[in-house]
SERO-4910 file (N, C-alpha, C, O; in steps of 0.05 Angstrom, whole numbers):
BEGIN
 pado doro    nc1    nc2    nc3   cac1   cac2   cac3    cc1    cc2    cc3    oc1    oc2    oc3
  Unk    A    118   -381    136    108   -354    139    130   -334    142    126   -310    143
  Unk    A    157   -345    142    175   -324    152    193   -319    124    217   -316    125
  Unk    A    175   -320     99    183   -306     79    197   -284     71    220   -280     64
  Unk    A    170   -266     75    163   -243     76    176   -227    102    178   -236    125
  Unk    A    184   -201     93    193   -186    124    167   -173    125    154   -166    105
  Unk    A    160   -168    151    139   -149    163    151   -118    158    165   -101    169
  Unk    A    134   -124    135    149    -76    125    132    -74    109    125    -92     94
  Unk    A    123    -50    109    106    -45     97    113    -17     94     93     -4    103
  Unk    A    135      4     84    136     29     80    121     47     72    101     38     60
  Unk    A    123     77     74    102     93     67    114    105     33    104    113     12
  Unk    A    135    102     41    155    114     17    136     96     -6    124     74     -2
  Unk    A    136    116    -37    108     96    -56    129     73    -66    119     51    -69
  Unk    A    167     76    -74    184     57    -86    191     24    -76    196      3    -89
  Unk    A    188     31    -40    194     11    -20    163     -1    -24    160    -23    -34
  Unk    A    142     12    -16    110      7    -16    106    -23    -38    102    -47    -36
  Unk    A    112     -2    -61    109    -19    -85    115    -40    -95    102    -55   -110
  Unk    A    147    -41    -83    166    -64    -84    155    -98    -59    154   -122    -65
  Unk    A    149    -84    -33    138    -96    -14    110   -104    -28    107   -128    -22
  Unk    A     88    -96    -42     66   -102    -43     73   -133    -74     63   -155    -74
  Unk    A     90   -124    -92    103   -145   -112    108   -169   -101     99   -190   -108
  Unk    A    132   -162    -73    131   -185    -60    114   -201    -48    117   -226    -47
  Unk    A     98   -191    -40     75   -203    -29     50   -212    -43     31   -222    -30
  Unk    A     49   -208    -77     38   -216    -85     47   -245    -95     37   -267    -92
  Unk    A     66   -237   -107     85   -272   -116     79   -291    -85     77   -315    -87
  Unk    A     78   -283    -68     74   -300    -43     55   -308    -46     56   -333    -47
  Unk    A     26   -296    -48     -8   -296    -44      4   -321    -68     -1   -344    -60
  Unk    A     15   -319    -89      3   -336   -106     21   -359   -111     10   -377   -124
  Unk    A     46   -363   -106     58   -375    -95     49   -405    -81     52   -428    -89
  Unk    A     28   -388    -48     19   -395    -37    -14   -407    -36    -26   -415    -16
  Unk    A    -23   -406    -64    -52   -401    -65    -67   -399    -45    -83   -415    -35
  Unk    A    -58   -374    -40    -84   -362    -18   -101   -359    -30   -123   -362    -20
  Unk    A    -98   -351    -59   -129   -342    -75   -153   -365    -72   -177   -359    -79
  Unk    A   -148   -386    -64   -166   -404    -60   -178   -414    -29   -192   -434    -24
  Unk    A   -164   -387     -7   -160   -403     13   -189   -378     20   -191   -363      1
  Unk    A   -204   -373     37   -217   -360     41   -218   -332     53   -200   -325     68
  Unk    A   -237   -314     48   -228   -284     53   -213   -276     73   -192   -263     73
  Unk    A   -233   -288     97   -211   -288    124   -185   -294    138   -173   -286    158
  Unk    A   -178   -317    112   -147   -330    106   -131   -318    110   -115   -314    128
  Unk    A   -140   -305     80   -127   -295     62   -122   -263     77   -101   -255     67
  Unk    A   -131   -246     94   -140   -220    106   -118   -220    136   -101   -204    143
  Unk    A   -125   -239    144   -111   -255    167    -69   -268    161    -53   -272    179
  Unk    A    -64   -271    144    -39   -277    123    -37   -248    128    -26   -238    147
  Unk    A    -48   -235    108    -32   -204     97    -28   -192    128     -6   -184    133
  Unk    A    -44   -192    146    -32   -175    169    -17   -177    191    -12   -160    209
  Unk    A     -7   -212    187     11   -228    190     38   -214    186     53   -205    203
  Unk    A     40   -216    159     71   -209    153     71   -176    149     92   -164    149
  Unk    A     53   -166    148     47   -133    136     69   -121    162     89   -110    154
  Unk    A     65   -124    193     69   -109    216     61   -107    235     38   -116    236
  Unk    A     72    -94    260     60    -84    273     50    -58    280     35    -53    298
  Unk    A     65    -32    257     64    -12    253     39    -15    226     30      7    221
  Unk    A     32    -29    215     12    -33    200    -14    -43    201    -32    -39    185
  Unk    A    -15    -58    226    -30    -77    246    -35    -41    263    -53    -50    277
  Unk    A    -35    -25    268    -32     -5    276    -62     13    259    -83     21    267
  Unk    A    -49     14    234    -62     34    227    -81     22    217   -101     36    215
  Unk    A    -84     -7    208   -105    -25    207   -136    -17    217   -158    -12    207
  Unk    A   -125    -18    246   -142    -13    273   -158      6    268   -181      3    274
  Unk    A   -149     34    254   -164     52    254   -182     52    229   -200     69    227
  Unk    A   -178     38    215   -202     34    192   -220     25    200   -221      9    218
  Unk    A   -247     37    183   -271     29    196   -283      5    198   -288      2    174
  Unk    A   -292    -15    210   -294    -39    198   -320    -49    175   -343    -40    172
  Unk    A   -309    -67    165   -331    -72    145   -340    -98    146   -323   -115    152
  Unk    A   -358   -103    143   -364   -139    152   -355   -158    125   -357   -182    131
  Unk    A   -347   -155    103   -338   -178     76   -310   -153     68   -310   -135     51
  Unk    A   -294   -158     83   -267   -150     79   -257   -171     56   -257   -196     57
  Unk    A   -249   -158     37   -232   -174     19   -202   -168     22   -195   -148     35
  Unk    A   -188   -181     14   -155   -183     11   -154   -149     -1   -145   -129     10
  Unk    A   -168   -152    -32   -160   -124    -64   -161   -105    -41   -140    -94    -34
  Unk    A   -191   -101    -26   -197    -77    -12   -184    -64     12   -182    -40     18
  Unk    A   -174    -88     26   -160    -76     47   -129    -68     43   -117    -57     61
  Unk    A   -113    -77      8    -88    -70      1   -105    -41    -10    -97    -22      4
  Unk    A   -114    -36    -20   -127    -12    -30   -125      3     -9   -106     19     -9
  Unk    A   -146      1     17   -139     18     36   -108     32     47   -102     55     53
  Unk    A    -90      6     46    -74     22     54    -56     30     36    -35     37     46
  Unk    A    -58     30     12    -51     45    -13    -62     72     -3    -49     93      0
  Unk    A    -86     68      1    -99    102      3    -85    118     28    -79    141     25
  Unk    A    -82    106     45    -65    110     76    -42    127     66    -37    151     69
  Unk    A    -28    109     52      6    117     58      5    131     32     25    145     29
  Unk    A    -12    132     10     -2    148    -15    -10    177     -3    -31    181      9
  Unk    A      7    194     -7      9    230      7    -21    237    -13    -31    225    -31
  Unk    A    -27    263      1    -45    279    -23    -33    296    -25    -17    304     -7
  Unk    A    -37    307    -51    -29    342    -60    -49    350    -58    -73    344    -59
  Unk    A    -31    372    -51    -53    401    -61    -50    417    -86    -28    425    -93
  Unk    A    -66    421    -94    -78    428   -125    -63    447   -141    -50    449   -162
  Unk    A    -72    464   -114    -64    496   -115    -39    494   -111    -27    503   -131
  Unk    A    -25    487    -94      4    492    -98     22    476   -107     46    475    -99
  Unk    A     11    465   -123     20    442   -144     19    460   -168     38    459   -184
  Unk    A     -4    478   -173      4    501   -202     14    512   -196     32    517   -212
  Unk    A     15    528   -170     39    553   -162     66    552   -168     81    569   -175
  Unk    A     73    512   -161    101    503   -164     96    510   -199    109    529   -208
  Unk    A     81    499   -212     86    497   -234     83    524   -256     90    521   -279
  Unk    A     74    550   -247     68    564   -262     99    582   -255    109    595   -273
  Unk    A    113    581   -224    135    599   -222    161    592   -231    181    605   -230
  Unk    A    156    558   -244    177    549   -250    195    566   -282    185    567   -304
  Unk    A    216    574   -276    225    583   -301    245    563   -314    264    553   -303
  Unk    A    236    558   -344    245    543   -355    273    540   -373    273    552   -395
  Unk    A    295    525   -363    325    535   -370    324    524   -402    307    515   -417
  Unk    A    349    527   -403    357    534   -445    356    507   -454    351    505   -478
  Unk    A    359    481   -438    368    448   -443    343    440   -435    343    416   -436
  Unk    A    315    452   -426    292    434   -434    272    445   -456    270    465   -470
  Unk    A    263    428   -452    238    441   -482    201    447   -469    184    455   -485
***
């Protein structure tokens, strides 16, 4: 079990890289065969304790899968924009002589 480091970053480059690793593990390891709760129980294992954290505050669901609960905290740590000042950036931007 002491593969994996317990990190789970918010940053999306570190996120992404950590979630790769942990998939070659799942399968590696065939958890895919091992049962939901295994398999749910594993990921929050090595995920953290700062992850084991925010875990907590998700609502619970009674048939937790492995996909759904990496989803969740995809949804957690990926930022939102805002719309509006996402065109503001983009409409005041003035465009120099070397792009097109």
């Amino acid at each position: 079990m002491d593969v994996l480091k317990p990190y789970w970053d918010c940053r999306d480059e570190l996120g992404r890289r950590w979630k790769k690793s942990f998939m070659i593990y799942y399968k590696a390891c065939q958890l895919d065969k091992k049962e939901s709760a295994v398999q749910t129980s594993i990921l929050l294992h090595v995920i953290g304790e700062k992850c084991r954290d925010v875990y907590e505050q998700f609502p619970e669901d009674t048939a937790i899968t492995i996909e759904l609960l990496l989803k969740k905290f995809d949804d957690f740590f990926t930022p939102k924009k805002n719309i509006t000042i996402e065109r503001h950036k983009f409409f005041i931007r003035n465009q120099q002589e070397h792009e097109t």
